[in-house]
Structure formats: C-alpha cells, structure tokens
N, C-alpha and C positions, 0 to 999 in steps of 0.2 A: 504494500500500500504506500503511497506517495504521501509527503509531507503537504504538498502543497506547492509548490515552488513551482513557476511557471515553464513549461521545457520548449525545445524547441523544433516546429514541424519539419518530419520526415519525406515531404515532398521538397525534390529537389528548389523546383518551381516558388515554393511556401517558404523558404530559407533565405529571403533576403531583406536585406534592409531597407525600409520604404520611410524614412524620418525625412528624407530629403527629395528634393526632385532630378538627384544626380541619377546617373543607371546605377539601380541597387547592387550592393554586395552582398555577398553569401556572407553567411554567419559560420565563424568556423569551429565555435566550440559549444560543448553539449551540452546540456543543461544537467546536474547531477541528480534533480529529482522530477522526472517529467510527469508533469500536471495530468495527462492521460496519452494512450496509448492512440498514434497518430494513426487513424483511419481516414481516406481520403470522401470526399464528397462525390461527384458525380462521377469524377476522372475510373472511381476503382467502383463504378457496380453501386455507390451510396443513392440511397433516394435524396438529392440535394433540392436546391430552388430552382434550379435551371435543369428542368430533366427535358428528355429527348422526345419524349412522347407527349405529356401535359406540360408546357412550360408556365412556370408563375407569369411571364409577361403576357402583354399582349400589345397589339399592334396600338388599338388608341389609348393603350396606355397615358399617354403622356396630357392626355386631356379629361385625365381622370382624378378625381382623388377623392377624401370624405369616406365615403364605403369601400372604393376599391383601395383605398391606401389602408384601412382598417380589416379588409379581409384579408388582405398579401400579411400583415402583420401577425394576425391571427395563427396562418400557415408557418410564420417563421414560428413561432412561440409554440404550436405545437409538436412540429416536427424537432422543435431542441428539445423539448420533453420528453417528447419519445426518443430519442436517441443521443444522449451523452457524449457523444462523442463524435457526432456531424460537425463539420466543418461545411461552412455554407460559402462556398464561389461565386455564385451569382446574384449582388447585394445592392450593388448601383444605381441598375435603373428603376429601383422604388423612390429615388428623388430624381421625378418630373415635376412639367408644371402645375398637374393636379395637385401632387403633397406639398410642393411647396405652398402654393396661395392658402392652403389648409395651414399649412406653419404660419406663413405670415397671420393669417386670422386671430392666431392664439397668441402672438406674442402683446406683454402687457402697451397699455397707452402709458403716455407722462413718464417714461424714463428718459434718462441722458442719454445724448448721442454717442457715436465713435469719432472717429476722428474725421470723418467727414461731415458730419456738423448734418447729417443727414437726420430728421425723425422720421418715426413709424406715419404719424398724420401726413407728412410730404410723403413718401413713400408711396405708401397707399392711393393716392392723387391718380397714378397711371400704373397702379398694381400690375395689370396684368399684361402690358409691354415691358417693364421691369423686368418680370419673372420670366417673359418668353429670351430676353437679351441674356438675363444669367442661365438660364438653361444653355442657351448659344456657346456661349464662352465656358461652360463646363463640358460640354461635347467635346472643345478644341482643346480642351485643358489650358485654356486661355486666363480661367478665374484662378484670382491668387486672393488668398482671405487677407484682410488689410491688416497694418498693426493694431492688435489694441490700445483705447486710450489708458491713460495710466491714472487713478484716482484713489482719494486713499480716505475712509472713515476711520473714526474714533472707535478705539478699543477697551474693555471696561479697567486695563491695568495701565491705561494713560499712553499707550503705545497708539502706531495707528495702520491698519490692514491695509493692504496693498490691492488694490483692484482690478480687473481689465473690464474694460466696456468696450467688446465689438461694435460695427456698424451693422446697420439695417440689415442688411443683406446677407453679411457674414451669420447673424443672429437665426437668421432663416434658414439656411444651409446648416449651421449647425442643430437646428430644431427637427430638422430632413433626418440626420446620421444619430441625433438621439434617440429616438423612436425605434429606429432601427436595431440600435446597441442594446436597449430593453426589451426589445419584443425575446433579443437571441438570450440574453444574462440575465432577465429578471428568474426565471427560473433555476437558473444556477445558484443565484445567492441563497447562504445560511440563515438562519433564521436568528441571527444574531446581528445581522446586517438590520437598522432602522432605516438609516439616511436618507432622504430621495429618492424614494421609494414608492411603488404607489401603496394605498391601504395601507402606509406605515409613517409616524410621524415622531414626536420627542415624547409624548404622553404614552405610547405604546412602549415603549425603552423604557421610561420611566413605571411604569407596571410591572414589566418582567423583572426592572431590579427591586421592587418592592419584594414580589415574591421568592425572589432568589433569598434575600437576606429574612424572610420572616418563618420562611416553610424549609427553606434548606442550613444544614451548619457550616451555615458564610463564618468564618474568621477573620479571616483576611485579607484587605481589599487595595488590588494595584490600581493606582489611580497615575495612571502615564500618559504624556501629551508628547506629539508628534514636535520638532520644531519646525515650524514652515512648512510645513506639509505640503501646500499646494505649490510652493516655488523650489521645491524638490523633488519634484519626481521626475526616476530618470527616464527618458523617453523609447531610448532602447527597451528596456523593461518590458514598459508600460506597450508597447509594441506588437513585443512575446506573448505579453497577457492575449490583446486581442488576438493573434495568431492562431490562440487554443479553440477560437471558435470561428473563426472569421479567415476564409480562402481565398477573397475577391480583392486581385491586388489594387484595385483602382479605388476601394473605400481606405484603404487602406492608406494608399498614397496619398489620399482626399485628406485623412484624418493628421498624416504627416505631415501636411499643408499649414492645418492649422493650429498642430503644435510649436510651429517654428516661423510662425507667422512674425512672434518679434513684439514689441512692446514701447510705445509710443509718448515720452513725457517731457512737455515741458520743451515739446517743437525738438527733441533727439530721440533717435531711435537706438533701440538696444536689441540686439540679436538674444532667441530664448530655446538654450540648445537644453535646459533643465524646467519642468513644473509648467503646470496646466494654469490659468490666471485665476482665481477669482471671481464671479463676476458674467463667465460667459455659459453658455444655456450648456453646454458639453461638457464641462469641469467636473459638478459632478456626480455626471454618471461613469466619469473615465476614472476620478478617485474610487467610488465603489468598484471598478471593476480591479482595481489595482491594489487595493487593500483585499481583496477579495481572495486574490491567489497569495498575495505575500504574508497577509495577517488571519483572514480567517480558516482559510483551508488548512493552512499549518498551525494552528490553535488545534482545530477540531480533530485534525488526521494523525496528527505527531504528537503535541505538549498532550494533548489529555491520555494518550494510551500510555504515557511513563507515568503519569500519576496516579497515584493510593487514593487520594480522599477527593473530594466535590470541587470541583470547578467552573467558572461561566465569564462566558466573554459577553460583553452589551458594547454595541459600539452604532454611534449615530457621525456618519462623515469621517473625519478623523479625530473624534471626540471619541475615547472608551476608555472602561474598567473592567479589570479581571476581579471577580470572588475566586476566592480558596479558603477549603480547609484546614490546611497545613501548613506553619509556618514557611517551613522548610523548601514545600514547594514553589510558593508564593516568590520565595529569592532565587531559587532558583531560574524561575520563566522570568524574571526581571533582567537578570543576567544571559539569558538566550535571547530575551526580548531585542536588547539594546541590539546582539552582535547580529542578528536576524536585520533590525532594519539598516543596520551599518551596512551590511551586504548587498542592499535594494537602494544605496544611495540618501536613506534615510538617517536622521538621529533622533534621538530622547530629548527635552529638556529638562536638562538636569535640574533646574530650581522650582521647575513644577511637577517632577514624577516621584513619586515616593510608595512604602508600602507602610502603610498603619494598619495596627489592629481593630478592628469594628466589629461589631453584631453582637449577638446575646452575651456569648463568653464574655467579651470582651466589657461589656455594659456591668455585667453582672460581678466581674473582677474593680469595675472601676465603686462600686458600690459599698465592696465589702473594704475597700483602700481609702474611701474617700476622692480618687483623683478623678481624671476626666477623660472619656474616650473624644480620641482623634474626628475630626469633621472632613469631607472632601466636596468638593462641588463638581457637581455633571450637570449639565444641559441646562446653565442657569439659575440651578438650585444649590442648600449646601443641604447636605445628608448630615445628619445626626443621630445617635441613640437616645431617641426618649421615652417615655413611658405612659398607659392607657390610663384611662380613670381609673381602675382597678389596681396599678402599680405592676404592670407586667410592660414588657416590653415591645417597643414598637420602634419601627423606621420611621424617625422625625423628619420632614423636610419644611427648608423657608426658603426663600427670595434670597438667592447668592448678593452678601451685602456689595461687591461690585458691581454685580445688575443694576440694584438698588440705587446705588449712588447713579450707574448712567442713564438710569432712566429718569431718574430726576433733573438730573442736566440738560437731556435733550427736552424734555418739558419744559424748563424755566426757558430756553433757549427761543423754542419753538414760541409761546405765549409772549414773551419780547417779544421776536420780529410781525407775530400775525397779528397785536393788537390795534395795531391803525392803520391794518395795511387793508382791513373790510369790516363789514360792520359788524358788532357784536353777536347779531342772533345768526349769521353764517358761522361764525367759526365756534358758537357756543355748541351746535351741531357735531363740526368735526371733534372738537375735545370729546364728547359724548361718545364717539366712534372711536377713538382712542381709548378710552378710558374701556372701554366693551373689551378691544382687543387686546389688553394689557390679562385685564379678569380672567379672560379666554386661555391664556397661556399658563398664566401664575395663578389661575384659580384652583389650586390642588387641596384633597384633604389634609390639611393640617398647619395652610399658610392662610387663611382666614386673617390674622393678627398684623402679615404683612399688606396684604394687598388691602385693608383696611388702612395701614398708617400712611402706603400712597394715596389714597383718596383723600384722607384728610390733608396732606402735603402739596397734595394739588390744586384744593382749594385754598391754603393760604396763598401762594403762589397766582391764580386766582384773583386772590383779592390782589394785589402786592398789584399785581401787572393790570390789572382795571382800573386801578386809581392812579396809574403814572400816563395815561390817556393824553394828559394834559395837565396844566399847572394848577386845574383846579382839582381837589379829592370829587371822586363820583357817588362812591358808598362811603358808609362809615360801617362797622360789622353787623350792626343792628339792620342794616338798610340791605344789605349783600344778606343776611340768614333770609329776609323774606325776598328776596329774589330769586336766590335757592329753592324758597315754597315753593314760588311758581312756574318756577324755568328749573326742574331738579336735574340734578346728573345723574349716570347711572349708579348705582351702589354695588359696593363690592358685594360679590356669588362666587359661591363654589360651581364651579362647569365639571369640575373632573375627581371622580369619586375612585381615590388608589390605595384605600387601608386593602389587605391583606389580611384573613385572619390566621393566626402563629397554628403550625401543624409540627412544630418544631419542638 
C-alpha cells in the first residue's frame, strides 16, 4: 500500500513536463511511492472520455452549455468513481463557448479588477463576441492568462496577505478548468478534507472536531500551520498530482499557463516559478488537490497504520489539526510532519505549531493540580476545556480574540468612511446584513457571550460615529436607545447547534 506521495505516469507520452510552454521534458526520476498503479485511458482498452465508438463530444458542442456542460460533468465524476485509477485524455474541449458564458454568469458583480482595469459589468456589455474571440485564440494557443494584480488585506496578527486578482477573462477560463478539476477529484478526496468543497464548509470541520474530542480519547492535539502555503507550492509537484488523474496534455499545458503566469505590483512584474496566488477562482481547488496527495493520503495510508492509539486529521485549506492519543505519537508525526512537507517544498511555522495536551485527561489532570489546560485556535475560534452545568466536561469554544479585535477594526473602519458618504436609513440596512453575517459564522453553541459583547460594541461604535456626522451631536444615549426601539438591529442567535454528547 502507498503512502500517498504522488508518482509519476508510466506513459511515455504522460512523463513530461508541461509548467512551461517550452517543448516539455521527460521527467527522469521515479517517484519512491507511486500514488497508484498507472493504467492508461483510452490508448490501452480504458473506457476514457474520448472513446471511439460514443465520444463525450459532439459537433455543436461549442454552442452548448448549462445542461450539456452539466451532463459531460456528470460523466466525468462518475466514471472517476467507478474506476480509480482512469486517467482521462480527452479534457479540453469541455471549455467552449457554451461553458464559458455559463462561467462568466456565475462569477461575483462589484469585485476588483486585474490589471486590465477591465470589470465583469464592461465585460459583459459584448459577452458573447468576447467569448467567441477567447475561444479563437485558445484554439491557436494564442491566449496567454495575464499577470495577476498584486493586492494585499489585513491579517488578524497585524501582518498582511498577499493576493492575486486575475482579469475578467482569465477569471473565466479559470472557472472552465475548475469544474473540470472537481467533477474528476471531488470524489477522490478524504473525508477529512472540509475546504472548498461542495456540501462542506468550516461549521462541518468544526462538528467533526467536536466529536473527535468528546466521544473519542483525544489527548493530544497538533495544532500546525503551513508557512505561506499558497506562495509555496512547488509547481513541478503540484503537476505530478494532476498527472494521477488527468492524461490531456493540453489542460495541462493550459493549467501550466496559469501557474507561471507571473505576478503584477506596483507597475513591475515578477516571474512565479513557486505557489498558486490567492485570490484566483483555481487556487483552491489546486491547494486541495495538492495537500491531498502530500498530507492527507499519507496521514491516512502511512502515519495511522504505525500507530497504537486514536488518531484524526480535520483540515479546512491549509488550516488543520491532528488528535492523538498518545503522547509519544503525537511527537513523533510532528517530527515526520515537518521532514514530509520539507520534501514537497513546504515548511512549518515554527512560532505557530506546537503540540499541547487537551481533552478530558488533560482537563481532568488540570483540576486535580489547580493549573490550566492549553487553548489552540482553528477556523477563527479558540478551543478550550470547559465544563456543562452539571460539572462534567465539554469542548468550550469563543470568538478567537484576534478575530475579535479585526472584526472590530474593520467595523469602526467601515462606519467612519460610510457615514456621510449616504444616508443613514441605507446603510443602517447594510450594518443589519452585517451584523446577520457575522451571527451566521460565530453563532456556535457556547459563544453566545461573545457575539453578544460584539453587538453591544457595535452599537457604541454606533453611537460614536453618528454623532461625528457633523459639529453638531445628533443623539444623546437616551435619544439613540429609542431609535434602536424603532429602527432595531438584529440580535445576537445561535445559527449552529455543535455540543456533542461525551460517549467517552
């Protein structure tokens, strides 16, 4: 049985390197743990996409999409189910003009441009000459995806994320080869994988570790973070991965296009022979496919069959935590962990991966001692040992006080610049929609207490920024309480019900 590690295909033809648009090179050394056992697609007798007798195409294809792009899709995702280890060849001509106008459809209004300073509303203006001229120029292999722009938001540790924002167009094509990449890998992934996902979100991650740590004897919990993750990966790799499913060199060459498409800041351009950007609609689902072979298949295939006691990997993007029962093992997969992604081009951060003891033992040691168990934060929350009315134990979670703090920042932030920029009963609306989507995330059993002290912190806030309107005060508090009567906001609700009960 295979660790996991991604190998490399056994057709001549499939052995080359497609990162660039020179003539590929063969790949000359072999993968020491190959992901599966290379059967060929149509070339050796396989039922692939491109068969000889019913072919997936058809002639008007190209003026199709909506249901014919949704049935071709269908066909890929069942035929990767039923057979493991199909490599599918013929992948390209599912982006025509039909799927793309269908892409363009769905991508969001009111985002930032690329660097063509192009929007989705101009775009759209002559849709569908647009999309017949980039079809043209993908036939000639004429389209080159442009650099991304380079943009950078605030991070909750004061730091600030690095971004790419494609163009229009680039956005669209890559919305074509997403679809694609999930119809063949959605079914491959573990069920350990949350991230961008369909039917899976940070509330469902947040469940399954609930009940790891209430029903199983969780001990020990590795709380490791990737550094940089998205502007390290390496693309050779990440290549390999696709290779494992994917035979059709010209997606390939496609997908190598827009890895090395280059990165755009500040009017200089930077070549990006390393990491997917941030940002654009392909990131990631090219991170799950890439953590997928390097982190979870070797988790599941390899670390667990040398382990003695309980173990669980949760991992959403490249956000995850291991449970263990065992100390011992616990340090040890910390220590394979690091030399594993060192070998995939990745590292640890060191000032944010640690292993602490957590869960019942551990609660129940900190009790009889007086001291206090270790806290860790995932997915915006911070995880605690607390305890039920009854005085028995339970998984506590609150609102990660870094969340906290940036969510309040971008609020005060936000109420400055919108209060004279429209009138107040517009934007008393949007805060109301804010404040909904805020509850939606952070309304979990047993943070009640915080998403309460944002509500109240919003309204001083609130007040604060209604009465700098102008030189004259508008409320005084008495006068804001009954305008609240009549204009209320919404109140904090629990949306998401995650106790566990202990079978432990």
């Amino acid at each position: 049985m295979n660790s996991g590690e991604p190998g490399y295909p056994q057709s001549r033809s499939m052995r080359q390197q497609v990162l660039k648009d020179e003539e590929p090179q063969k790949i000359s050394r072999q993968s020491d743990y190959p992901i599966v056992s290379m059967k060929q697609g149509n070339a050796c007798g396989e039922k692939g996409i491109e068969g000889t007798g019913q072919d997936i195409r058809e002639t008007s294809a190209t003026l199709k999409g909506g249901e014919w792009m949704a049935t071709k899709l269908n066909i890929l995702t069942n035929r990767a189910k039923e057979n493991p280890k199909l490599r599918f060849t013929s992948l390209i001509h599912l982006i025509n003009e039909g799927s793309l106008l269908e892409c363009l459809g769905e991508l969001k209004t009111k985002k930032a441009p690329g660097i063509d300073g192009v929007r989705l509303e101009e775009y759209e203006v002559n849709k569908v000459a647009n999309i017949k001229g980039l079809i043209d120029r993908m036939k000639l292999w004429k389209y080159r995806p442009q650099p991304t722009r380079r943009a950078y938001i605030p991070k909750s540790n004061g730091d600030r994320r690095p971004l790419g924002i494609p163009t229009i167009e680039d956005k669209v094509v890559q919305m074509g080869i997403k679809k694609i990449l999930e119809a063949i890998f959605e079914d491959d992934f573990l069920d350990v994988s949350y991230g961008f996902r369909p039917n899976r979100n940070c509330h469902k991650a947040l469940d399954v570790l609930d009940k790891a740590v209430m029903t199983k004897p969780v001990n020990v919990v590795v709380d490791m973070d990737i550094e940089k993750f998205f502007d390290t990966i390496d693309h050779k790799w990440l290549m390999k991965c696709l290779e494992q499913r994917i035979a059709d060199r010209n997606l390939l060459r496609l997908i190598g296009r827009f890895l090395n498409a280059g990165i755009m800041e500040e009017g200089k351009f930077s070549e990006t022979d390393r990491g997917t950007p941030q940002g654009g609609i392909l990131s990631p689902v090219l991170a799950n496919i890439y953590l997928h072979f390097i982190l979870d298949l070797w988790f599941e295939r390899h670390v667990k069959r040398q382990l003695k006691g309980y173990a669980c990997l949760i991992r959403y993007a490249d956000d995850f935590v291991v449970c263990f029962q065992n100390d011992d093992e616990a340090k040890e997969f910390s220590e394979m962990l690091r030399q594993r992604l060192d070998k995939f081009g990745l590292k640890t951060a060191k000032d944010k991966s640690r292993i602490i003891d957590f869960g019942r033992r551990a609660w129940y040691k900190a009790k009889q001692t007086g001291g206090k168990v270790s806290t860790f934060d995932f997915l915006g929350f911070t995880h605690y040992c607390d305890k039920t009315r009854y005085g028995k134990f339970k998984l506590g979670r609150k609102t990660a006080s870094s969340k906290f703090r940036q969510k309040m920042k971008a609020a005060n932030l936000w109420l400055k610049g919108i209060r004279n920029l429209v009138e107040l009963r517009e934007w008393w609306r949007i805060l109301g929609r804010k404040l909904i989507g805020h509850y939606n995330y952070y309304g979990i059993s047993g943070n009640m207490p915080q998403i309460r002290k944002f509500y109240q912190r919003i309204l001083l806030l609130v007040y604060k920024w209604i009465n700098r309107r102008s030189q004259k005060k508008s409320y005084d508090w008495e006068q804001f309480r009954r305008f609240l009567k009549y204009n209320p906001l919404p109140i904090p609700k629990i949306y998401h019900l995650t106790y566990t009960l202990s079978s432990y």
